[in-house]
FIZALO-268520 format. One line per 3 residues: number of its first residue (from 0); their letters; for each residue x, y, z of C-alpha. Coordinates in nm, 2 decimals, decimal comma. Layout:
! FIZALO-268520
NUM = a = X/Y/Z | ...
***
This chain:
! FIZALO-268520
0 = xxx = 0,00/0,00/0,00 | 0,14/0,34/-0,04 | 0,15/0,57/0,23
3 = xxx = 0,11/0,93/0,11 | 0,10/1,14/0,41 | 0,12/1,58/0,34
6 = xxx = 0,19/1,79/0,57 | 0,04/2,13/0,58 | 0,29/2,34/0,82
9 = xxx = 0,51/2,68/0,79 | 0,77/2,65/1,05 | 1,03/2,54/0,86
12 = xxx = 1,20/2,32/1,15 | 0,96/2,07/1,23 | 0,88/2,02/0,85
15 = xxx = 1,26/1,96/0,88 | 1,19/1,72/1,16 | 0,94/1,55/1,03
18 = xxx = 1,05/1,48/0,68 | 1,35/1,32/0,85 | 1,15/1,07/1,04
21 = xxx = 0,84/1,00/0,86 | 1,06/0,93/0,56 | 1,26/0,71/0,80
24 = xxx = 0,90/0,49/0,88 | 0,90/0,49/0,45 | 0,63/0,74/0,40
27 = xxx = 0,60/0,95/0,13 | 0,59/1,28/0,23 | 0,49/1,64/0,09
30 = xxx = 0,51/1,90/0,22 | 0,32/2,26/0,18 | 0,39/2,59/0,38
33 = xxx = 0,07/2,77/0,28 | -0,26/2,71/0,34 | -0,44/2,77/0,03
36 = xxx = -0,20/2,53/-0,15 | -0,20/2,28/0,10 | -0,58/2,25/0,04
39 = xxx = -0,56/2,21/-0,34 | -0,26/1,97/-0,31 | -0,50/1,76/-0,06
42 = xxx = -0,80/1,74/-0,30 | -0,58/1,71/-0,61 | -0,42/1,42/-0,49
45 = xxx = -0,48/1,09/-0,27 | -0,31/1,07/0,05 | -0,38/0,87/0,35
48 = xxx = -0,36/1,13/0,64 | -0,31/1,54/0,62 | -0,12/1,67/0,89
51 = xxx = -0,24/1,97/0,94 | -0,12/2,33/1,17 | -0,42/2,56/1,25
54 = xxx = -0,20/2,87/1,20 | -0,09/2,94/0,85 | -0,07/3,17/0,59
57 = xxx = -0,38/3,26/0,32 | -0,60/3,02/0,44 | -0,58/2,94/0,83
60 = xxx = -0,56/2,50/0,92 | -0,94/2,55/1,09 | -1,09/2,62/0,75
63 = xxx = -0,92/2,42/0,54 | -0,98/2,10/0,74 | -1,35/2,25/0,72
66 = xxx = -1,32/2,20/0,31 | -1,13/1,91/0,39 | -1,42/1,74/0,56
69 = xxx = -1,68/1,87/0,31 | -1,49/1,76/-0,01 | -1,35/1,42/0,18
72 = xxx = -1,50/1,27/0,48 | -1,31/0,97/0,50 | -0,94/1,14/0,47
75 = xxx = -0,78/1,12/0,81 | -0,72/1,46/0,93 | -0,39/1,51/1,25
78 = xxx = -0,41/1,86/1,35 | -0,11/2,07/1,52 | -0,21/2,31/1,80
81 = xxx = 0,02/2,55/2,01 | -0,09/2,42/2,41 | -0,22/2,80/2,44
84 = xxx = -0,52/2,75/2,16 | -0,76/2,53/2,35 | -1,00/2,66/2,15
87 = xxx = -0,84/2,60/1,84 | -0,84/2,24/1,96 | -1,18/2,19/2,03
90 = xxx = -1,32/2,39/1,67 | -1,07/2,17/1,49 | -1,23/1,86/1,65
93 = xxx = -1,58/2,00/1,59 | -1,52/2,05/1,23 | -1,47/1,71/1,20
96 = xxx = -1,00/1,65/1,23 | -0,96/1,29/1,36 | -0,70/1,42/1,60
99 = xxx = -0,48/1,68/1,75 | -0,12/1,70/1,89 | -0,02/2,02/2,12
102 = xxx = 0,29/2,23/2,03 | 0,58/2,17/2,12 | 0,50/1,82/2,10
105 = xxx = 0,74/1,46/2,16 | 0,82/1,34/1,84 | 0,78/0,95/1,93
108 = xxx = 0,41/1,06/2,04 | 0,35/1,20/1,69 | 0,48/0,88/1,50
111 = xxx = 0,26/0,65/1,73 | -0,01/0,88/1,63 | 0,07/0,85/1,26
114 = xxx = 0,10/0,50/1,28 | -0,18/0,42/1,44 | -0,38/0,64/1,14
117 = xxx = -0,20/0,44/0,88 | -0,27/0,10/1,00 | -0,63/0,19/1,01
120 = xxx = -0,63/0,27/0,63 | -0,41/0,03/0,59 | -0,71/-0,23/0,71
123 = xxx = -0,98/-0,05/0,52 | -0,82/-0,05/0,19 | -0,72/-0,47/0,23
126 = xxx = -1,06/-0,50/0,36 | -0,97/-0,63/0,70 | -1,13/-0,44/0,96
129 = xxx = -1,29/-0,72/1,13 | -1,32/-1,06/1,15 | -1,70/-1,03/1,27
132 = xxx = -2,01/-0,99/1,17 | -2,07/-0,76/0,81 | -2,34/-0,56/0,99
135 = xxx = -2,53/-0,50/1,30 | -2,86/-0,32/1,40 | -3,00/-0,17/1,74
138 = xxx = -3,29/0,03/1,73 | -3,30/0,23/1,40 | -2,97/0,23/1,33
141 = xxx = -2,79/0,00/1,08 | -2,41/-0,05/1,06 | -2,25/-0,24/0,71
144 = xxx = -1,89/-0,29/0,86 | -1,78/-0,40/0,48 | -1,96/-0,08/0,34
147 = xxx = -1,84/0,14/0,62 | -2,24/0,26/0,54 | -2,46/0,37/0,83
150 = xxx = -2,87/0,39/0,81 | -3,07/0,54/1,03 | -3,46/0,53/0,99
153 = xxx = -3,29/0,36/0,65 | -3,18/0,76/0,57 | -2,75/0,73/0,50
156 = xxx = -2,60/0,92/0,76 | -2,27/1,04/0,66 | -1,95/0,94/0,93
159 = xxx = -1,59/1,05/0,94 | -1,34/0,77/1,01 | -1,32/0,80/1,37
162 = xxx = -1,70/0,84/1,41 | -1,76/0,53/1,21 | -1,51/0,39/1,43
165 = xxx = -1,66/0,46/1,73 | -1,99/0,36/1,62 | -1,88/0,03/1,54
168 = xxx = -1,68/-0,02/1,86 | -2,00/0,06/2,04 | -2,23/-0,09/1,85
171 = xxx = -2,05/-0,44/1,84 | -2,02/-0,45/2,22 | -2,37/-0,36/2,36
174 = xxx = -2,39/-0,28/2,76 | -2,06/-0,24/2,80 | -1,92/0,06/2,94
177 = xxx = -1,58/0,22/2,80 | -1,36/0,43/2,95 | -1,24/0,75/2,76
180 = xxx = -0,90/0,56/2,83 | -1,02/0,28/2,68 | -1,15/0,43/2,36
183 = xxx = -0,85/0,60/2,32 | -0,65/0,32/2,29 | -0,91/0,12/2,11
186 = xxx = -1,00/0,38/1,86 | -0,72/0,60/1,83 | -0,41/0,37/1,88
189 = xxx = -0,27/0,51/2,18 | -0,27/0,59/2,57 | -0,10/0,92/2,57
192 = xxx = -0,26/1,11/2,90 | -0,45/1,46/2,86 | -0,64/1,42/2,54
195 = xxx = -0,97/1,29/2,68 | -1,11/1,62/2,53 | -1,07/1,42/2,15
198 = xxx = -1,30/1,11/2,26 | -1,60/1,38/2,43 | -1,58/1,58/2,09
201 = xxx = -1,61/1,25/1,86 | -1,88/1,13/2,09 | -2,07/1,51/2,06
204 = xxx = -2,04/1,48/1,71 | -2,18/1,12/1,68 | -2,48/1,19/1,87
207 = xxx = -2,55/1,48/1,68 | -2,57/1,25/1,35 | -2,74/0,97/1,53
210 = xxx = -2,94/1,09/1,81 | -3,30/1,22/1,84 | -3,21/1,44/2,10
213 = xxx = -2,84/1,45/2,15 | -2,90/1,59/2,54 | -3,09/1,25/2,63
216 = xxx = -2,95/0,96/2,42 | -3,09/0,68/2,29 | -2,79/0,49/2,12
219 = xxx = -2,50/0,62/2,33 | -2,52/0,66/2,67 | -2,29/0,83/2,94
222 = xxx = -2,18/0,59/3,28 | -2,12/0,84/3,51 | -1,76/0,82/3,67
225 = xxx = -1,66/0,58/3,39 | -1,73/0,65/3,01 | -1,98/0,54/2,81
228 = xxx = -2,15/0,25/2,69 | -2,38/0,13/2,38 | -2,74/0,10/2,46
231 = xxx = -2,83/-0,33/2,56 | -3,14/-0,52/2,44 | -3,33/-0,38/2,81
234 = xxx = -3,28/-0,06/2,62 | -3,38/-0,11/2,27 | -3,73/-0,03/2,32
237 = x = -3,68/0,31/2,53
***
């Protein structure tokens, strides 16, 4: 599989830095300083993740990952975020990036990051991503693991990769409860501490395309002092 991986970033060092070592894990890299022509590169071309900085010249990272995720909702989006921008963070998230790193960040964190992305994609495109059932229902809501296709009141309801990740984690392993730890590792591929913030925006987001009324779930529900859990057969007729 090729790995095509651009990176959208001005400060010249860590595009330095991270040429050196992505190239080192055999990735092909690009790299763009601007924007504007990050964004066309991204939607000229196929690659399997974007890494992405929110501050850049002519066009800022926050609204090109908002084209991004209008033109293509499946392309795995890692955003970089000085630890001052909190709410940087938490727009990027809501416009729909699979993940953020803080500035100045640990360079082994942000390769177990990219890896983890890649051998997700990796699984999608050989058709691997689970040795399980093809599909499973609760409620209204339909889930075609081999289609990566989700129904709801038999209306498609469009998913990023994470979301449609989550949704299957959940939807696979009724009743039980998971830890925002747990779904971390699970989801994203890793147990760094102090980015709980990325599993509560994913599950916001997911409720909002899934949900009746996102404020009192049906499908997702929150265990207080733990995580969350998928609604059990006692709850399928609520």
């Amino acid at each position: 599989m090729n790995r095509n991986v651009l990176l959208i970033e001005d400060d010249t060092e860590i595009c330095a830095l991270l040429e050196l070592h992505l190239r080192d894990l055999g990735i092909d890299l690009d790299v763009v300083n601007q924007g504007d022509r990050g964004l066309e590169r991204a939607l000229k071309n196929d690659y399997q993740l974007v890494i992405l900085d929110v501050m850049l010249p002519a066009l800022d990272g926050l609204e090109v990952c908002k084209i991004l995720r209008e033109k293509k909702k499946k392309l795995p989006i890692l955003m970089l975020t000085a630890r001052s921008e909190e709410l940087d963070k938490v727009l990027g998230l809501e416009l729909g990036a699979d993940d953020y790193i803080t500035k100045p960040f640990s360079i082994r964190e942000l390769l177990a990051r990219v890896k983890s992305i890649l051998r997700r994609v990796k699984a999608y495109e050989e058709n691997k991503e689970s040795d399980g059932p093809e599909e499973f229902k609760a409620g209204d809501l339909a889930v075609n693991v081999a289609k990566r296709r989700v129904l709801l009141k038999n209306k498609n309801i469009e998913l990023t990769a994470k979301e449609f990740e989550l949704l299957k984690l959940f939807i696979s392993n009724p009743g039980r409860a998971f830890s925002r730890e747990n779904l971390l590792n699970m989801v994203w591929g890793y147990q760094f501490s102090g980015y709980e913030h990325t599993v509560n925006s994913h599950i916001n987001r997911l409720r909002a395309k899934i949900e009746d009324d996102p404020s009192n779930p049906r499908y997702i529900k929150t265990v207080w002092g733990v995580g969350y859990k998928f609604m059990d057969e006692d709850d399928v007729g609520q």
